[in-house]
N, C-alpha and C positions, 0 to 999 in steps of 0.2 A: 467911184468904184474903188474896193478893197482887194487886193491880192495878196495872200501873206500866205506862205506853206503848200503853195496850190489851193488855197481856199478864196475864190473870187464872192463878193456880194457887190450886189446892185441897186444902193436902198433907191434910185428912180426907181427900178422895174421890181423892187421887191423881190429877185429873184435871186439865187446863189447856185453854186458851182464846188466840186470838188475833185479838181483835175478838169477832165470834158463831162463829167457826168453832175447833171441838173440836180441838183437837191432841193425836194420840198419841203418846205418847213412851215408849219402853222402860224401864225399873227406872232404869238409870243416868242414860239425857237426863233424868227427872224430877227424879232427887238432883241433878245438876250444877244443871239451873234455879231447883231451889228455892233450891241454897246460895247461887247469882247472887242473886235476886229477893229473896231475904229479907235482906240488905246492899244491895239498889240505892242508887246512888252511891257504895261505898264500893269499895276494890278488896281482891278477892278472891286470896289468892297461890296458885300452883300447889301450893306444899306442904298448905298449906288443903283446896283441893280433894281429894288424893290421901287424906289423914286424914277429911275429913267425907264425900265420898262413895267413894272405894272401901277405907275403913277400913286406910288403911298409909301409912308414912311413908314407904317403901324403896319408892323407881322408880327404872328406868333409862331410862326417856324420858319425853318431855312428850308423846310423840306420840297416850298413852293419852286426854290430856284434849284435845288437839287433833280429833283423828277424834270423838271425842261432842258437842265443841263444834260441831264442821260441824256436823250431823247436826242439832241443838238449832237451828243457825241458816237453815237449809233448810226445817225444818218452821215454823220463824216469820216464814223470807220476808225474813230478814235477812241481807243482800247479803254475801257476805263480804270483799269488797275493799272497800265503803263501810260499814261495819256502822254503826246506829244504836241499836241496844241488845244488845248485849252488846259492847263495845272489848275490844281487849288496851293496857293499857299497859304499856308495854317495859322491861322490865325488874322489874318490879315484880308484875303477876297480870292478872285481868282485871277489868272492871265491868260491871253490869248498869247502863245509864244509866238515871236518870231522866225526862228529855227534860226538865230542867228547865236554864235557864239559869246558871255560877257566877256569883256579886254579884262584881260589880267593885271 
């Protein structure tokens, strides 16, 4: 079980949470979030994502992880022009934030 932001998953029951209220997410938004949630804080690279959840290395657009990204970020109510748990950082993949402060 993952808890990080108020965002609970449950990859036994397949199931997620944000707050008390159940979110359903498709086969794929589920693998994307787990791959997110289960590295929070770390970043995640697109080639990553394409290998652990749609099992290939070979894409020819980012636009497959982008449209299930909305979609993940819609049902958790995270803004996509302010996001506060899942970023893209640029150039590099995305994170699943922790809401936790870096030490200075």
């Amino acid at each position: 079980m993952f808890d990080v932001q108020g965002v609970r998953l449950d990859p036994e029951s397949r199931r997620a949470w944000c707050g008390a209220q159940e979110v359903v997410l498709s086969r794929k938004e589920f693998d994307l979030l787990h791959a997110l949630i289960a590295r929070a804080g770390e970043v995640v690279t697109r080639d990553e994502l394409m290998r652990d959840v749609w099992g290939t290395t070979f894409w020819t657009s980012s636009k497959t992880i982008d449209v299930h990204l909305g979609w993940v970020r819609r049902k958790l109510g995270d803004d996509p022009r302010a996001p506060h748990l899942v970023t893209t950082v640029r150039g590099r993949g995305l994170r699943f934030e922790t809401g936790e402060r870096p030490a200075d």
